[in-house]
C-alpha positions as a Markdown table, in Angstrom:
| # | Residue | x | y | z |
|---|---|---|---|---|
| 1 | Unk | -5.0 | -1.1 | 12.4 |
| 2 | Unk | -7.7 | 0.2 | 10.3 |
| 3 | Unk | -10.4 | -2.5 | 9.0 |
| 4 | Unk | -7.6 | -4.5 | 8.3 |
| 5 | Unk | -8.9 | -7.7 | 9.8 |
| 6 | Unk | -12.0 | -7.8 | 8.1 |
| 7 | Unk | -10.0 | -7.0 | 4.4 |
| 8 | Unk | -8.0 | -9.7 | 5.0 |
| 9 | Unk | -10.9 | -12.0 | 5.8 |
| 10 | Unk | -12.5 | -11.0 | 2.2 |
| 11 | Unk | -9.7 | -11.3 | 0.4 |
| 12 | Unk | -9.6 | -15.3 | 2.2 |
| 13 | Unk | -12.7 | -16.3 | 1.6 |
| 14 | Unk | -12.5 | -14.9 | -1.9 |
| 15 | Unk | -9.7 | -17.4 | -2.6 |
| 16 | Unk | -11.6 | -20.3 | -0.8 |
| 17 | Unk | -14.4 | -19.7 | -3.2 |
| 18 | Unk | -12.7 | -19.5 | -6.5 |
| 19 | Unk | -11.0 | -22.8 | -5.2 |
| 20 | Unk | -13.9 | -24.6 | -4.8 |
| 21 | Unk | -14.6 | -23.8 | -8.3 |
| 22 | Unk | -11.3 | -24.0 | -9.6 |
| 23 | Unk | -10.9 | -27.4 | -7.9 |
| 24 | Unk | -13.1 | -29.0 | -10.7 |
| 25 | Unk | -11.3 | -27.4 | -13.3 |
| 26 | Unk | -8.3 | -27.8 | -13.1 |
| 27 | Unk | -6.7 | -28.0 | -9.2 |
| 28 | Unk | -3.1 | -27.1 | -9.2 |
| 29 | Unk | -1.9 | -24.8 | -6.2 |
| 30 | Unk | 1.4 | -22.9 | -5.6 |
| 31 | Unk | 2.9 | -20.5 | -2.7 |
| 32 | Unk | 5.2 | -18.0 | -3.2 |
| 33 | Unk | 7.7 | -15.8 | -0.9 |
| 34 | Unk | 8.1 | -12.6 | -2.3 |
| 35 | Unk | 10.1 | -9.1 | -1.7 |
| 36 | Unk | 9.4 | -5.7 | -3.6 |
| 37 | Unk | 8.4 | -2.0 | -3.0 |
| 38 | Unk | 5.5 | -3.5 | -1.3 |
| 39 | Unk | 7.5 | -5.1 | 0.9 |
| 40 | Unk | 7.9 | -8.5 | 2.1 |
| 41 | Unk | 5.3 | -11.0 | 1.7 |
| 42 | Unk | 3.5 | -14.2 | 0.3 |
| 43 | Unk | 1.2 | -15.1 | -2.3 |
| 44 | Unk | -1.3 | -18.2 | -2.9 |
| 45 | Unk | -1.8 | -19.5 | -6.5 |
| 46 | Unk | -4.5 | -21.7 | -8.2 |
| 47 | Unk | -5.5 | -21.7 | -12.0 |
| 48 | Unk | -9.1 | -21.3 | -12.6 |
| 49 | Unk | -9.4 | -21.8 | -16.7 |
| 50 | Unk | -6.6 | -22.3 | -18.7 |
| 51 | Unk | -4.4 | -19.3 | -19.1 |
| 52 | Unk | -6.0 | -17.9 | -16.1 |
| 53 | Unk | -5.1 | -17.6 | -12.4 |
| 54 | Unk | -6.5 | -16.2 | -9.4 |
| 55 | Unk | -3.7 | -15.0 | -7.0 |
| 56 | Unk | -4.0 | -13.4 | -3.8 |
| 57 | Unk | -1.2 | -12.7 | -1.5 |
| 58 | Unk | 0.0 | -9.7 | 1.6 |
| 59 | Unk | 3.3 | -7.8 | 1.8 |
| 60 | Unk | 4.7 | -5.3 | 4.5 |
| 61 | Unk | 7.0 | -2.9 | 5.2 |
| 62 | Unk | 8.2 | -0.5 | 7.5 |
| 63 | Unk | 10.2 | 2.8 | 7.3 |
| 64 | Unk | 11.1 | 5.3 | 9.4 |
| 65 | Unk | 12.4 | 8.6 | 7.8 |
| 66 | Unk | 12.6 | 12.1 | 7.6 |
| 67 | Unk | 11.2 | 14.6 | 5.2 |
| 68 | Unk | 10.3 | 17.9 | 4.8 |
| 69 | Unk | 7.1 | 19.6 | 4.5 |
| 70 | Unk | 6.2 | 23.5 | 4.3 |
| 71 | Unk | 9.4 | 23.9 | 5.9 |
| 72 | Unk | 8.8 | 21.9 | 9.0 |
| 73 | Unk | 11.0 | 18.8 | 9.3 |
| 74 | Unk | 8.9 | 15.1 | 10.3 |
| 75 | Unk | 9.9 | 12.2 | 11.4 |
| 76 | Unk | 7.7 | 9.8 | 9.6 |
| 77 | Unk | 6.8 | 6.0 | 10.4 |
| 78 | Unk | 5.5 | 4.3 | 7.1 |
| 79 | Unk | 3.7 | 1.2 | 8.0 |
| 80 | Unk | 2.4 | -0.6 | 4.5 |
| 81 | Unk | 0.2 | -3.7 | 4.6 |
| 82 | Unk | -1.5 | -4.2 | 1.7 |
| 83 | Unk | -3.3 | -7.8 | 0.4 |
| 84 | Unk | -3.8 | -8.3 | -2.8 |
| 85 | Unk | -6.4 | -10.0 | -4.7 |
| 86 | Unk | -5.2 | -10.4 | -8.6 |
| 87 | Unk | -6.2 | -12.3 | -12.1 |
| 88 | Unk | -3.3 | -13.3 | -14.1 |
| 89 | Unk | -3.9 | -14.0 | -17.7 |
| 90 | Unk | -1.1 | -16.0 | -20.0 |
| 91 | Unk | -2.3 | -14.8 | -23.3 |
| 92 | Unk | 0.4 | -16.6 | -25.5 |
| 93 | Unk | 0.8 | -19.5 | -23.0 |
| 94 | Unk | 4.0 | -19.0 | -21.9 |
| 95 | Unk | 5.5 | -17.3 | -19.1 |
| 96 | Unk | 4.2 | -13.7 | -20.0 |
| 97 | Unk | 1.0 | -12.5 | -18.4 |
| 98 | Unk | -1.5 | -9.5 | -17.7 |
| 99 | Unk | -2.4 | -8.5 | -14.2 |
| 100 | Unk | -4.8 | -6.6 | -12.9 |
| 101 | Unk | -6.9 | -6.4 | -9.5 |
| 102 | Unk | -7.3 | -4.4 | -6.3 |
| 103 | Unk | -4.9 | -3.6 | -3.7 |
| 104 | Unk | -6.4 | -3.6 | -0.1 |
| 105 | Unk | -4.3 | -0.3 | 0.9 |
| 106 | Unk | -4.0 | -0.7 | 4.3 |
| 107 | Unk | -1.0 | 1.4 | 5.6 |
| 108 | Unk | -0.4 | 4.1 | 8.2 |
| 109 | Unk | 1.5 | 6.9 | 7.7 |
| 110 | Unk | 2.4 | 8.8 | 11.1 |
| 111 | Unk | 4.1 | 12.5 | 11.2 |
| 112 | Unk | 5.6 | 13.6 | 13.8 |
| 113 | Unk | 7.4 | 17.4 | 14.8 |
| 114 | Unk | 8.5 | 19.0 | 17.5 |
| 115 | Unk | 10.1 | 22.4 | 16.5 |
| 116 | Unk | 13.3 | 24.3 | 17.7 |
| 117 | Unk | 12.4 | 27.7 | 16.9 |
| 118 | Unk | 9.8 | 29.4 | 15.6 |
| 119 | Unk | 7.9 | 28.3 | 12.4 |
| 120 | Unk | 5.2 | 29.0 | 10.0 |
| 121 | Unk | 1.6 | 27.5 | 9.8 |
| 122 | Unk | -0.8 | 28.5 | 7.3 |
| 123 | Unk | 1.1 | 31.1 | 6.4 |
| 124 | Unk | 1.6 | 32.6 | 10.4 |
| 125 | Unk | 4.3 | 32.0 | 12.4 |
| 126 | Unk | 4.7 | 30.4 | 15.7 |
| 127 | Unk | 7.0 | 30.1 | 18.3 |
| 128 | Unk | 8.0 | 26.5 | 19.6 |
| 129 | Unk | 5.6 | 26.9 | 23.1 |
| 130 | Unk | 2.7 | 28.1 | 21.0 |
| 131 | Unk | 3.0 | 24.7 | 18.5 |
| 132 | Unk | 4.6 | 22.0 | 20.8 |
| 133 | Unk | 4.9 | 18.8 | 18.9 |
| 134 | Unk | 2.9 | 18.1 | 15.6 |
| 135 | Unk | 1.6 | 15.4 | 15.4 |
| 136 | Unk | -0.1 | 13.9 | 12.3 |
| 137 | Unk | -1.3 | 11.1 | 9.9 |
| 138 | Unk | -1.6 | 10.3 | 5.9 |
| 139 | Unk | -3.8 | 8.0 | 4.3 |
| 140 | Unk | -4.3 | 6.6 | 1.0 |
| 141 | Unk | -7.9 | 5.2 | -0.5 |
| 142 | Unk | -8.8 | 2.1 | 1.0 |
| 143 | Unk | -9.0 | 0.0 | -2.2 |
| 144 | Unk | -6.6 | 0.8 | -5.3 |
| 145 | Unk | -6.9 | -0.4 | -8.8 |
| 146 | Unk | -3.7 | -2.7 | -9.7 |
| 147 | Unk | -2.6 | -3.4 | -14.0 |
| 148 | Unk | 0.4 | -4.7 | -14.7 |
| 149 | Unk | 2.7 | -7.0 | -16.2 |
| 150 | Unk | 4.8 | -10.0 | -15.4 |
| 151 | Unk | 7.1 | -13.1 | -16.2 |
| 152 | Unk | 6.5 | -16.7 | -14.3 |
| 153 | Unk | 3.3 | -19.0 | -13.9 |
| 154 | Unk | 3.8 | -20.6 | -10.5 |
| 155 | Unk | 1.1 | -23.2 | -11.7 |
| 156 | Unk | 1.7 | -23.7 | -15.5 |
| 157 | Unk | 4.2 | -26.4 | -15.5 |
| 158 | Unk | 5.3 | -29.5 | -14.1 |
| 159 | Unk | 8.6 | -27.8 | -12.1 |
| 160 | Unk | 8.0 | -27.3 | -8.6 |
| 161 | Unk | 10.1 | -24.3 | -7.8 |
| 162 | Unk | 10.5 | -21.4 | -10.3 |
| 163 | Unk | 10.8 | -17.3 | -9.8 |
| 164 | Unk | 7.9 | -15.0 | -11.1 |
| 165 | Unk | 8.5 | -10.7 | -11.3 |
| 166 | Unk | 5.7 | -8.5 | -11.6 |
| 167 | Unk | 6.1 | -4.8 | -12.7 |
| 168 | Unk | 2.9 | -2.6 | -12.1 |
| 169 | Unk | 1.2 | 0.1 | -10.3 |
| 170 | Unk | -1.2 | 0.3 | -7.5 |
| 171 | Unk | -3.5 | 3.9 | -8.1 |
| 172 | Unk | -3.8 | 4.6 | -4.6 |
| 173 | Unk | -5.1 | 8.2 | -5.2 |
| 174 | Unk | -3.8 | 11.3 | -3.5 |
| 175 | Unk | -3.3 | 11.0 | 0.1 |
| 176 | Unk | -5.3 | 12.9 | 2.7 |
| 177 | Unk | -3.5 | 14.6 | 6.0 |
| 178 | Unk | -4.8 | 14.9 | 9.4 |
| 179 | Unk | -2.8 | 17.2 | 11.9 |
| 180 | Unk | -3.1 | 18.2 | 15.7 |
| 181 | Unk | -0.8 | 20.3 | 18.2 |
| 182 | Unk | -0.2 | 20.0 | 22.1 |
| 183 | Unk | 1.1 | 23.4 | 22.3 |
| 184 | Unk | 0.1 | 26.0 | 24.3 |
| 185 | Unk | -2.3 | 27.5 | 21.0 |
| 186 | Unk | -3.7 | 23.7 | 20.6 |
| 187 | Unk | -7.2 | 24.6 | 21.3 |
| 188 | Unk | -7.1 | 28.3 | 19.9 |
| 189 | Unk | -9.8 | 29.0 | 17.1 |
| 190 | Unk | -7.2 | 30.4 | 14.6 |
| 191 | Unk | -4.2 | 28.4 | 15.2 |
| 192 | Unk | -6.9 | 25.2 | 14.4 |
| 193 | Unk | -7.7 | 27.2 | 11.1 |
| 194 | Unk | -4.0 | 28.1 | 10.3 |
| 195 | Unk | -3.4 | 23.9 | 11.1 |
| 196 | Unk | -6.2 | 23.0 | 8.3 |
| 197 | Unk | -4.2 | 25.6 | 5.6 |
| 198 | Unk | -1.3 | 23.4 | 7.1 |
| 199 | Unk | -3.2 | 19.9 | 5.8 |
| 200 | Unk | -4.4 | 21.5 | 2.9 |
| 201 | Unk | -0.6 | 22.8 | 1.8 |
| 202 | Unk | 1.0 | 19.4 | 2.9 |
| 203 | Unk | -2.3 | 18.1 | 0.1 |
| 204 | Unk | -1.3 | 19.8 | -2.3 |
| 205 | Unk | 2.6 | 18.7 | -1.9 |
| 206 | Unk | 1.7 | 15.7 | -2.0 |
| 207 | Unk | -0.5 | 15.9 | -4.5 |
| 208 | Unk | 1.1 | 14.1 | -7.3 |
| 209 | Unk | 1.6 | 11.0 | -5.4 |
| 210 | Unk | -1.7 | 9.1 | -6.8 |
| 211 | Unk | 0.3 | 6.1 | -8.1 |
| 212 | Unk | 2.5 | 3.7 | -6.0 |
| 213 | Unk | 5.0 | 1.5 | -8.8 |
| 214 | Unk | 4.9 | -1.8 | -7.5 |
| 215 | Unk | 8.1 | -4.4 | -8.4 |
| 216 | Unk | 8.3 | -7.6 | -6.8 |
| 217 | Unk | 10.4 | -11.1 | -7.0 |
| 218 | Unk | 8.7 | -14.1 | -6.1 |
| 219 | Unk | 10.1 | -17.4 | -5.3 |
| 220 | Unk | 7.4 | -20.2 | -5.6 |
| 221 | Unk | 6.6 | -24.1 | -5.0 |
| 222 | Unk | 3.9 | -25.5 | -6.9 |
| 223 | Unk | 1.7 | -28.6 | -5.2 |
């Protein structure tokens, strides 16, 4: 998986650190098991000022699914891992906060064709021997602004369990396409430039796609 190791590691030690800090403060802790559109996950809790929480946690998902693009049907593998590394602040004191952060986008999203009869590519068409099976993959920016809103402070009172929501959205930016064909025109000079019009069209499908809504449902235990 792409850098995903190292991410994770950051997003750690960034937690560590803001706990040795926060320890002197004031040292409260919580986990949390959570499910939303990102997935299925966990986040780690600790207030650093009062009001004021760091929060970092992981979800991930995978779908498989078919869709449609330029006329050319794909089976498509969504693989979403994504840490998170957030500030939540309680500006009335109760249970309503502010969020906002970074989202460490780390999915995968892996295309895959093989057509029955003959189909067009940048515009030309092609007969199911010349194209053989498309293969292809999406990506999103690495690291995507988070804002949003929620309900529940896993560290702001005495209870142990408790639920938190969040409603937000991740701007993951529009996502990039990367195609290639094992047909018999794979390694022909036009059919390659007829495969980037291909990537370019998919682009520009696509391209309205810059922000990923994120709801999620957390059950926490506070420590």
């Amino acid at each position: 998986m792409r850098r995903r190791t190292p991410i994770m590691l950051s997003v750690m030690s960034l937690i560590l650190l803001s706990s040795g800090r926060a320890g002197a403060v004031l040292d409260k802790w919580a986990i949390g098991a959570k499910a939303g559109t990102l997935g299925l996950g966990g986040d780690l809790t600790t207030d650093i000022l009062p009001g004021l929480n760091l929060r970092g946690g992981i979800q991930w998902l995978n779908l498989n699914l078919d869709a449609e693009f330029e006329d050319i049907d794909y089976s498509v593998d969504v693989d979403l891992l994504n840490p998170l590394l957030l500030l939540d602040w309680y500006p009335f004191g109760g249970s309503f906060r502010l969020s906002g952060g970074v989202l460490f986008n780390q999915s995968d999203i892996d295309l895959r064709a093989t057509p029955s009869e003959p189909v067009q590519i940048g515009g030309t068409t092609y007969t199911p021997a010349e194209v053989g099976t498309l293969r292809g993959q999406s990506d999103f920016n690495p690291i995507a602004p988070y804002v949003g809103i929620g309900w529940g402070n896993a560290v702001g009172r005495s209870r142990r369990l408790g639920l938190a929501m969040d409603l937000g959205v991740a701007f993951i930016g529009s996502p990039g396409v990367n195609l290639s064909a094992n047909g018999l025109l794979a390694s022909d000079p036009t059919f390659k430039a007829h495969l980037a019009q291909e990537e370019e069209d998919i682009e520009d499908d696509l391209r309205d796609f810059k922000f990923y809504p994120v709801l999620s449902l957390t059950l926490y235990y506070c420590f």
